[in-house]
TORGU-93724 format. One line per 3 residues: for each residue x, y, z of N, C-alpha, C, O. Coordinates in pm, whole numbers, plus 50000, padded with zeros to 5 digits. Layout:
N
X/Y/Z/X/Y/Z/X/Y/Z/X/Y/Z ~ ... $
This chain:
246
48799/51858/48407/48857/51990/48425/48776/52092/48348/48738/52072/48232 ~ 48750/52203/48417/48675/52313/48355/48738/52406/48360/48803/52433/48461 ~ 48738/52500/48229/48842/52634/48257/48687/52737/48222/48599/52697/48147 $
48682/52866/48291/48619/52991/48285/48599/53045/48144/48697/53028/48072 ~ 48501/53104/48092/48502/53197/47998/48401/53291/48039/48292/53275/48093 ~ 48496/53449/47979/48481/53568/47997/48366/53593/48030/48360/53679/48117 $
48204/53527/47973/48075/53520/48032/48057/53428/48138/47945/53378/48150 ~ 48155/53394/48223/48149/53349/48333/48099/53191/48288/48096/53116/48386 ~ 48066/53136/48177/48049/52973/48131/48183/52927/48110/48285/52987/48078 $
48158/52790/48140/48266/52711/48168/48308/52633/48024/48215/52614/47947 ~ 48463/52579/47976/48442/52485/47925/48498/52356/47977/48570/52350/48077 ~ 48453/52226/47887/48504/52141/47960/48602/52054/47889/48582/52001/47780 $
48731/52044/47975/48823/51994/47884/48833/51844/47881/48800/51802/47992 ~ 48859/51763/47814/48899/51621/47795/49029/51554/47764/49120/51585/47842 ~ 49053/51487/47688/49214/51418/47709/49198/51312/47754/49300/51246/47732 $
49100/51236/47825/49152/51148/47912/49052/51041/47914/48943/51060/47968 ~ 49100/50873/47829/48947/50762/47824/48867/50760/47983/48748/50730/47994 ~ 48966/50802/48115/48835/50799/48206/48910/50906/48279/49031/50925/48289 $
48768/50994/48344/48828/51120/48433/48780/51065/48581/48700/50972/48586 ~ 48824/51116/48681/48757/51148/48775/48842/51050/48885/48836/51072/49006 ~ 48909/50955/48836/48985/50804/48913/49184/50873/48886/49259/50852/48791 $
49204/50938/48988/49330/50994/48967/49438/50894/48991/49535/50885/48915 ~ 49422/50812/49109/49481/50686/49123/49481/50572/49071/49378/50506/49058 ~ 49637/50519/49021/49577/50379/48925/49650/50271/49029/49758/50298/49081 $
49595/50171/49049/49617/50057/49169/49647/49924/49046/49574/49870/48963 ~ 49786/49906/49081/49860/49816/48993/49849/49684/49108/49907/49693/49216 ~ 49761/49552/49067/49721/49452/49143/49774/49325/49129/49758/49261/49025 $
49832/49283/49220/49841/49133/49209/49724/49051/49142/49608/49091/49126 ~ 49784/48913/49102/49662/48807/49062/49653/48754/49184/49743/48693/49242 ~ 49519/48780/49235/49492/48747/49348/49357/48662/49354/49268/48695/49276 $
49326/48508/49481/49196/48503/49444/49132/48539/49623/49011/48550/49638 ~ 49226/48553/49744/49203/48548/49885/49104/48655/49854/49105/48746/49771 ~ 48996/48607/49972/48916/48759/50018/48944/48878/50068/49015/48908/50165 $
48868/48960/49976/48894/49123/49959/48801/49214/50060/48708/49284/50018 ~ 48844/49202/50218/48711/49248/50261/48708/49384/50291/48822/49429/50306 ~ 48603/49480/50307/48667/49605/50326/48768/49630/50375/48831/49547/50442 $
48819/49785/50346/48939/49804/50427/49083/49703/50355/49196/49722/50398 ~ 49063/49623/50271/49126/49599/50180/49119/49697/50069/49023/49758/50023 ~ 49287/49696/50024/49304/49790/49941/49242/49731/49774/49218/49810/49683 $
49229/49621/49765/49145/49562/49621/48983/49565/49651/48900/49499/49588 ~ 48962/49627/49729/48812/49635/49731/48766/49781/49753/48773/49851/49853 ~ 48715/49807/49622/48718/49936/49585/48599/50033/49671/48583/50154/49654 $
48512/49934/49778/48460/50004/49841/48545/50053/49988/48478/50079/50087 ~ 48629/50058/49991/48763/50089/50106/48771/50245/50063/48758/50329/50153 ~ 48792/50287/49929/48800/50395/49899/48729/50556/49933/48633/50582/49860 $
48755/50630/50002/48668/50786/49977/48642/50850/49845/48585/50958/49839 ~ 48686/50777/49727/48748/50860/49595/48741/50721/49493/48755/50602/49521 ~ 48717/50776/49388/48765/50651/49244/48882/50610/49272/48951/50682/49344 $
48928/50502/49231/49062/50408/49167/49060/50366/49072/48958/50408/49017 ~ 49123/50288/48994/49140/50256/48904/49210/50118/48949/49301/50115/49033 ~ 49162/50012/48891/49279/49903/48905/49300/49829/48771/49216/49796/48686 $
49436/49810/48774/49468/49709/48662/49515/49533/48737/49542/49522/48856 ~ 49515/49429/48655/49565/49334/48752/49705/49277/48663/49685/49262/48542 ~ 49822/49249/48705/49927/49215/48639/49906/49064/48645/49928/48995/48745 $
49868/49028/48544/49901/48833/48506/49987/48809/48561/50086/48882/48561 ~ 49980/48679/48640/50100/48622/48650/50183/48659/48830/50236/48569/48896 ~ 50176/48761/48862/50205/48836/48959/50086/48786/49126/50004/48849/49193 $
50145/48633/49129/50042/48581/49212/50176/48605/49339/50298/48590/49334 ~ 50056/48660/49475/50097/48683/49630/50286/48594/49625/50390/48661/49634 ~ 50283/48455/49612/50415/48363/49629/50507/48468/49558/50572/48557/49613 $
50501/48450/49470/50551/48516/49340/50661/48611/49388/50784/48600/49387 ~ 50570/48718/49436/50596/48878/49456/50661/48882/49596/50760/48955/49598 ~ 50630/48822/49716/50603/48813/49804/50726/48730/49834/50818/48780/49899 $
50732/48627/49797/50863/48518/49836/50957/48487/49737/51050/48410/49760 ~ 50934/48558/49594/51036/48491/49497/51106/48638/49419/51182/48640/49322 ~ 51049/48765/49506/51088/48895/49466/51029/48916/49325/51080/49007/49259 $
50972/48876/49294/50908/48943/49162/50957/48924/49042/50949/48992/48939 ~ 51017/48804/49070/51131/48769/48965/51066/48724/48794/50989/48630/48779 ~ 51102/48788/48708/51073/48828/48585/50934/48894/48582/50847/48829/48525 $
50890/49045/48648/50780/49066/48646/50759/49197/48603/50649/49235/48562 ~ 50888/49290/48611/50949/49409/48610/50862/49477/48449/50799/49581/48428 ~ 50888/49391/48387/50793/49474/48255/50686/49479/48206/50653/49552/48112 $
50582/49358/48299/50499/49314/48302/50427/49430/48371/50309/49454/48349 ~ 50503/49503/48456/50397/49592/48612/50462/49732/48506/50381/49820/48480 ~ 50569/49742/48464/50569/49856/48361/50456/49878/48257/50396/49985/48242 $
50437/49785/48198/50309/49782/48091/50229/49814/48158/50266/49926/48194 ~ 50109/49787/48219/50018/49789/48286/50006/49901/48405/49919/49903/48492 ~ 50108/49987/48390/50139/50077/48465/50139/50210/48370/50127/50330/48396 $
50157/50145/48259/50147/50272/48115/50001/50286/48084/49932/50387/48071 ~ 49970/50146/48077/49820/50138/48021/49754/50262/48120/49719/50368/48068 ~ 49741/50237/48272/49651/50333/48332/49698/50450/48306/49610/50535/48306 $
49796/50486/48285/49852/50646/48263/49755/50679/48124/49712/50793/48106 ~ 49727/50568/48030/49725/50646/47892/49552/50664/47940/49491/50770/47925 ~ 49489/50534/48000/49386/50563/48039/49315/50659/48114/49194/50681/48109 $
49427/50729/48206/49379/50835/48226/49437/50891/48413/49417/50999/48467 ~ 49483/50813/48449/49573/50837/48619/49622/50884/48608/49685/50898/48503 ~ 49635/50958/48729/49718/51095/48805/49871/51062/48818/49976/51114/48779 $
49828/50924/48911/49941/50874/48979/49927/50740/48958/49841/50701/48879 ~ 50034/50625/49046/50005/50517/49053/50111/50463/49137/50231/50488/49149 ~ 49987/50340/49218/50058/50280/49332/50014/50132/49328/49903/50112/49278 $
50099/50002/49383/50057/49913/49413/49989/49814/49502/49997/49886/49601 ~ 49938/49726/49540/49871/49668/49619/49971/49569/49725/49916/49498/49810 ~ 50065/49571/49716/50207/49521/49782/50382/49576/49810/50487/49603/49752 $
50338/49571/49902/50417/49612/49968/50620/49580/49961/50725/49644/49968 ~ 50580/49469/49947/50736/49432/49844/50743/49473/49700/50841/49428/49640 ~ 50694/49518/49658/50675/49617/49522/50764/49751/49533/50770/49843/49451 $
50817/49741/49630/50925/49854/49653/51053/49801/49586/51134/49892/49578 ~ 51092/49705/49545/51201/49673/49438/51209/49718/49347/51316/49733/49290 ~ 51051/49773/49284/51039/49819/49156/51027/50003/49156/51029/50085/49064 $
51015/50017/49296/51020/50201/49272/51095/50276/49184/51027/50352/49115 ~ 51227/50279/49164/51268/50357/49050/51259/50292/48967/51324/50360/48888 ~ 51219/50183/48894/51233/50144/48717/51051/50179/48694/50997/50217/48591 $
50978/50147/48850/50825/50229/48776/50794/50422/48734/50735/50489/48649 ~ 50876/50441/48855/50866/50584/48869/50939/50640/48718/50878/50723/48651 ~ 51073/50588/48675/51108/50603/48539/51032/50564/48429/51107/50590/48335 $
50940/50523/48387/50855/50451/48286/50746/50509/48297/50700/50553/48191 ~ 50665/50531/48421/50504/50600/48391/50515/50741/48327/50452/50794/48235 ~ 50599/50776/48394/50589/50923/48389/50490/51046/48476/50482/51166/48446 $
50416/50970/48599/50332/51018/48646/50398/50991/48839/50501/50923/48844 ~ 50366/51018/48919/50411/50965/49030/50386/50858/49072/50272/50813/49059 ~ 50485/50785/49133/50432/50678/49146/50527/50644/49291/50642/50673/49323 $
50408/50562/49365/50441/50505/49535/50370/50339/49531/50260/50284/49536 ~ 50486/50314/49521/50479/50150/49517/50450/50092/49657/50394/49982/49649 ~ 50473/50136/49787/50505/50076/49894/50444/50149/49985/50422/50267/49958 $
50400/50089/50125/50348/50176/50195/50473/50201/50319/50469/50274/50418 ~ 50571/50119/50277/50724/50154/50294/50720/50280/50335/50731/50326/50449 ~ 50703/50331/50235/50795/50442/50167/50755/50551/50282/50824/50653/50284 $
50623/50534/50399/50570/50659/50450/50687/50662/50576/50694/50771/50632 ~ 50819/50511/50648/50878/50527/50718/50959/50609/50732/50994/50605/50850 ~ 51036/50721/50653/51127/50801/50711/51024/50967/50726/51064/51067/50785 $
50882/50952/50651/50824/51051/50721/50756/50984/50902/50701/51053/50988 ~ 50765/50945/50904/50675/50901/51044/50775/50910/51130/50762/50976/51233 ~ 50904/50837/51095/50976/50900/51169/51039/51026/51211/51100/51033/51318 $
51030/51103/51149/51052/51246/51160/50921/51333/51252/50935/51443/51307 ~ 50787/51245/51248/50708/51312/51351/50740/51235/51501/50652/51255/51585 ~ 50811/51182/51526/50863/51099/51636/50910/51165/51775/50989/51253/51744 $
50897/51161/51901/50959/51255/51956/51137/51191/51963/51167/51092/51896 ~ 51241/51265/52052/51284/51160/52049/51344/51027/52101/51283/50999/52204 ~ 51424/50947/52078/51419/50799/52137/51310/50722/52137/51293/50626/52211 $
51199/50780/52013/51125/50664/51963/51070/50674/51790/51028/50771/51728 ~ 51090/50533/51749/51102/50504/51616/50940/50391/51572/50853/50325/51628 ~ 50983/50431/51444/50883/50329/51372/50907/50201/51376/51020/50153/51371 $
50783/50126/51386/50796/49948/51372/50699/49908/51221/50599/49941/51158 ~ 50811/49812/51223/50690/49751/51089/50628/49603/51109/50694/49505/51144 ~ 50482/49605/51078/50482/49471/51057/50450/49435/50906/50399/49514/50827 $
50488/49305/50878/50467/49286/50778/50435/49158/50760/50463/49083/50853 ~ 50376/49104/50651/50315/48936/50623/50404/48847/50632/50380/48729/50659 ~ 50576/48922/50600/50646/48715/50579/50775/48867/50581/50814/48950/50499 $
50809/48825/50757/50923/48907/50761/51046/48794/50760/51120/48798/50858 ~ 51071/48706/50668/51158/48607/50665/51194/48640/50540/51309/48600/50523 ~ 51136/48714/50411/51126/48717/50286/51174/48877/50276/51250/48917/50187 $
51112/48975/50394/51129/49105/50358/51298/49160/50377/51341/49137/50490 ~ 51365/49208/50313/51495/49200/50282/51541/49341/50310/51459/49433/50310 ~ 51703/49365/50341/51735/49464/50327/51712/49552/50212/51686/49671/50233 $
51721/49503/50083/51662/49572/49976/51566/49653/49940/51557/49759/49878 ~ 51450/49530/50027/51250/49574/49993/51327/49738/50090/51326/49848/50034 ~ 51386/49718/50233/51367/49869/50325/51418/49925/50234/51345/49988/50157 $
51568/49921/50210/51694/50013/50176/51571/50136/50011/51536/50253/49993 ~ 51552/49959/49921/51430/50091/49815/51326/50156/49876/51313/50258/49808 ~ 51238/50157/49969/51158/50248/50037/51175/50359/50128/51088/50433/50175 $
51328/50360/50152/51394/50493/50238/51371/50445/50415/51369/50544/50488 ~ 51353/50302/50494/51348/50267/50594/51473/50255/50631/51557/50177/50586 ~ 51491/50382/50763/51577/50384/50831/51648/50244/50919/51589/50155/50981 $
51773/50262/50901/51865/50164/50939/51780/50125/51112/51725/50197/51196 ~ 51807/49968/51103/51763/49947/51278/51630/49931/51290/51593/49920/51407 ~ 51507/49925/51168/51364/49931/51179/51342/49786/51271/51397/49685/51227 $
51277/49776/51374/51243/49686/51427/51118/49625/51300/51047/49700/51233 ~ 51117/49483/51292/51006/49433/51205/50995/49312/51266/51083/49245/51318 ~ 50866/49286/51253/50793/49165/51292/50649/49099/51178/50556/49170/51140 $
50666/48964/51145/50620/48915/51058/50489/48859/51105/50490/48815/51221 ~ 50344/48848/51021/50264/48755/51082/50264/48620/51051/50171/48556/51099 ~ 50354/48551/50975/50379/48434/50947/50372/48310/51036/50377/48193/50998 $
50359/48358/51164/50367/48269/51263/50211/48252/51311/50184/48157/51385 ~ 50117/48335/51274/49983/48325/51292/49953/48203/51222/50043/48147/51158 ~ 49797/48139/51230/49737/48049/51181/49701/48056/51059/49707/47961/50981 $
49642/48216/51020/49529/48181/50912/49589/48326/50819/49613/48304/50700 ~ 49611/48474/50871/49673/48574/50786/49753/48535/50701/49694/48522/50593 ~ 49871/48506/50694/49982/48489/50636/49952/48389/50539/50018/48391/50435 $
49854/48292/50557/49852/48176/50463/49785/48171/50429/49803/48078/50350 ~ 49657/48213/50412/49589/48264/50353/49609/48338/50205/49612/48296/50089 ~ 49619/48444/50255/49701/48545/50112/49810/48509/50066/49834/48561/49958 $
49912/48420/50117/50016/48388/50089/49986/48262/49962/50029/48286/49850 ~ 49928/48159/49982/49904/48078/49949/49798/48061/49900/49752/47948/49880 ~ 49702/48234/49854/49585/48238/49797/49486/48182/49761/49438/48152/49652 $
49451/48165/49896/49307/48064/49925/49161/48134/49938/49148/48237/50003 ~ 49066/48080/49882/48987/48158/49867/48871/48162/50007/48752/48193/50000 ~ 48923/48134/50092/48850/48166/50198/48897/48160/50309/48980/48078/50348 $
48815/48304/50409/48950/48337/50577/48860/48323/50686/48741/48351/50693 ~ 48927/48283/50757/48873/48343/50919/48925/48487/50958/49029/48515/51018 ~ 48830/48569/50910/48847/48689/50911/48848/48712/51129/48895/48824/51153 $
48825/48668/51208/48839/48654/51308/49001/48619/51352/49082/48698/51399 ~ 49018/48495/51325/49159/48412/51302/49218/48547/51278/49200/48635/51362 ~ 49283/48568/51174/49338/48697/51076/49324/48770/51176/49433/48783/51231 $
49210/48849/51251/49254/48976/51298/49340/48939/51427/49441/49000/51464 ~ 49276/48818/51494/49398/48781/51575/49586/48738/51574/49660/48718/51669 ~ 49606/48737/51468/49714/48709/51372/49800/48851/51405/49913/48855/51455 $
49714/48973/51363/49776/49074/51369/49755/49157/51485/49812/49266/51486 ~ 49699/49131/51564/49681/49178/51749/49820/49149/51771/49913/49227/51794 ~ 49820/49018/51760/49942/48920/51847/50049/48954/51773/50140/48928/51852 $
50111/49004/51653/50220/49054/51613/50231/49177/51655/50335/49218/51707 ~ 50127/49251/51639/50143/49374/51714/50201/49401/51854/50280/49483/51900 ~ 50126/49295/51905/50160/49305/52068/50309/49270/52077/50375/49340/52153 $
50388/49145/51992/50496/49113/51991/50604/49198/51965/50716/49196/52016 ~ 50537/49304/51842/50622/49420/51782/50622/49507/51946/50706/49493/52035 ~ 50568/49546/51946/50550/49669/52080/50635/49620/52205/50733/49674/52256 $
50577/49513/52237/50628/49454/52393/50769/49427/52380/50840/49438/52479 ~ 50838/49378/52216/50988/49324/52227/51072/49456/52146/51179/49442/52087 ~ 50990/49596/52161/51069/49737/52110/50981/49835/52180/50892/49898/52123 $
51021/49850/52355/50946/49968/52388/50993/50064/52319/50928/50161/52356 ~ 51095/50109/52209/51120/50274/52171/51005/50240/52056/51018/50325/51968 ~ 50967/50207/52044/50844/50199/51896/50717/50292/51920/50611/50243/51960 $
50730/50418/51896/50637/50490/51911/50524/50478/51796/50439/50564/51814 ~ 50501/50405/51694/50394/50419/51518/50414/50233/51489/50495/50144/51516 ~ 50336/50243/51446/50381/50110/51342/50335/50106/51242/50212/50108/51247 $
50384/50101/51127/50345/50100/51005/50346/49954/50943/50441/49875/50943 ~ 50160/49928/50866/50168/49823/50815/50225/49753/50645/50171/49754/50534 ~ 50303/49721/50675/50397/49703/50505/50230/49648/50415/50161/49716/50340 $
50209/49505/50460/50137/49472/50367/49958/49562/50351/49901/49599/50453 ~ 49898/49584/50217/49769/49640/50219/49682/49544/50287/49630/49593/50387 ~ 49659/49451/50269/49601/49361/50332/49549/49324/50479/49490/49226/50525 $
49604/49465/50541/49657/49429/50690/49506/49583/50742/49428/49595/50837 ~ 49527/49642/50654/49428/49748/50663/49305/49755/50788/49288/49832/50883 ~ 49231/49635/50736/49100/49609/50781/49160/49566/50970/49076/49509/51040 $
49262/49590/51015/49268/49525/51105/49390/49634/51179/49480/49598/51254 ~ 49372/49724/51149/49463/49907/51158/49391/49946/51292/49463/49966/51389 ~ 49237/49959/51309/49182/49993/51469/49197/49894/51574/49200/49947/51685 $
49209/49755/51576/49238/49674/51651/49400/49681/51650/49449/49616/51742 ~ 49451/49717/51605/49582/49718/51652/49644/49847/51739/49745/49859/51808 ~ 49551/49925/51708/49563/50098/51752/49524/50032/51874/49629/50019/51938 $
49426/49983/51942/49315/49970/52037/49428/49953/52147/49466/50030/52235 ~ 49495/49739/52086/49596/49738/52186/49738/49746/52230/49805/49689/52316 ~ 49763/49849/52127/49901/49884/52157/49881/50025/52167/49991/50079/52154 $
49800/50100/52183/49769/50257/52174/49872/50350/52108/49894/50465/52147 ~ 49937/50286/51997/50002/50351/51901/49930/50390/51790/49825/50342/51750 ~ 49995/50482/51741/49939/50527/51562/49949/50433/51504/50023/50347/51552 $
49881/50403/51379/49910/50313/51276/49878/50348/51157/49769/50389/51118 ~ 49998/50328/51081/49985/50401/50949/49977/50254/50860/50022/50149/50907 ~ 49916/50261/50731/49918/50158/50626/49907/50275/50520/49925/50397/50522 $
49871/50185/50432/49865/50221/50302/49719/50266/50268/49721/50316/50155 ~ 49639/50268/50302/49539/50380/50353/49591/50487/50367/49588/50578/50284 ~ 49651/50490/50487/49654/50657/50528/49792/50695/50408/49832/50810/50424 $
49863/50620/50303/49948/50644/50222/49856/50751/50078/49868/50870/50049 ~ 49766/50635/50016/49740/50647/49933/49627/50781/49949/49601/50860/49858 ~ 49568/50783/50090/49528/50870/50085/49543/51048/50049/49487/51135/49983 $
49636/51033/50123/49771/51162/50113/49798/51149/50032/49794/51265/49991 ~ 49833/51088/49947/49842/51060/49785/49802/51147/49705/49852/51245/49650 ~ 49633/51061/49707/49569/51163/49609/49505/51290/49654/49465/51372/49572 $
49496/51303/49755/49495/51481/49802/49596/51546/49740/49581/51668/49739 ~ 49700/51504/49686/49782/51591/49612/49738/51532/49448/49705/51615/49363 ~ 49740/51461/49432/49738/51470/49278/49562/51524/49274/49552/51584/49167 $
49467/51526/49324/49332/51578/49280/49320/51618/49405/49259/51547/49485 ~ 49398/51784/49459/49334/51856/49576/49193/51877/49567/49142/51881/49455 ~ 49094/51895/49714/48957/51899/49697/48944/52066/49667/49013/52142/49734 $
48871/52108/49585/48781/52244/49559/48710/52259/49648/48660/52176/49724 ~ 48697/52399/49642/48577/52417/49763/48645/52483/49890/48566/52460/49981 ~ 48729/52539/49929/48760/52555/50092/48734/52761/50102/48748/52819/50210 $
């Protein structure tokens, strides 16, 4: 940050162990591949991030056992990037919406846990008699709760890729190597399942980050919008570090 002086020179202010990374990305222990367009692979980004990784907080964990004793663990490490120097802060999972108000109370900075959370705006750009769909990695696990904390309107049609070969078990069961082919077919075919068994589904939004790299193939064959956590975090930090210059 630079503020003006009266001879038109600038100064430059500090405060902060790192500038320029407004977003802090609170991470699972993860070891599955991070390929672009994944939200842990920091070349996905237009902008700095920041990531921290929470010990302990492995995919099963979070994912199928709700996050159970993890709550102060993703608080800490959620302070740390604040003191280090973030705008905001968001996570890399999508069932991390359990924790929206006890994080948002503790950082002190904004914070969007879920890419959840973009369903009751998407629906509001909707015409009407058509709604948002979600897919998500392990819709057997995703609960009235994970919606009810992210503001997902009552009736969300959801469909899981769990029934694929290689997505779901993969990251689920954090293996260190994919058929990144496999995988994108994983999420075609849920897609197509989401769409074909809810013609009012005008968007679909992808719960898990993970699902990212595979956002234009799903646009392709269902010729719907598709929102993830991309187009979340993006909008994000356009507000916490608007661009200069217009």
């Amino acid at each position: 940050m630079t503020d003006m002086k009266p001879d038109g020179g600038h100064i430059a202010q500090g405060g902060k162990a790192i500038q320029g990374a407004s977003v802090g990305i609170l991470m699972l222990e993860a070891r599955f591949p991070r390929i672009p367009g994944d939200m842990g692979n920091a070349l996905t980004w237009p902008f700095p991030v920041h990531y921290r990784v929470v010990r302990g907080a492995s995919p099963d964990r979070v994912v199928r056992q709700r996050a159970e004793g993890l709550l102060e663990d993703f608080i800490a490490a959620a302070r740390e990037l604040v003191a280090d120097g973030v705008d905001g802060i968001t996570t890399n999972c999508g069932f991390l919406s359990l924790f929206q108000d006890e994080l948002a109370a503790a950082a002190g900075v904004p914070v969007a846990t879920s890419s959840l959370m973009q369903a009751p705006m998407i629906q509001a750009t909707l015409p009407p008699g058509k709604r948002v769909g979600i897919l998500t990695i392990s819709a057997d696990t995703l609960t009235e709760e994970h919606l009810r904390k992210a503001g997902v309107p009552d009736g969300t049609p959801v469909v899981g890729t769990e029934g694929g070969r290689e997505f779901s078990r993969i990251i689920l069961n954090n293996e260190e190597s994919m058929n990144v082919e496999a995988a994108r077919q994983d999420l075609v075919e849920a897609a197509r399942e989401l769409a074909g068994a809810n013609p009012e589904v005008g968007a679909i939004l992808l719960e898990c980050t993970n699902m990212v790299p595979y956002a234009a193939d799903i646009n392709r064959v269902t010729g719907l919008p598709v929102f993830s956590i991309y187009s979340f975090v993006t909008w994000f930090q356009s507000a916490l570090q608007p661009r200069a210059g217009f």
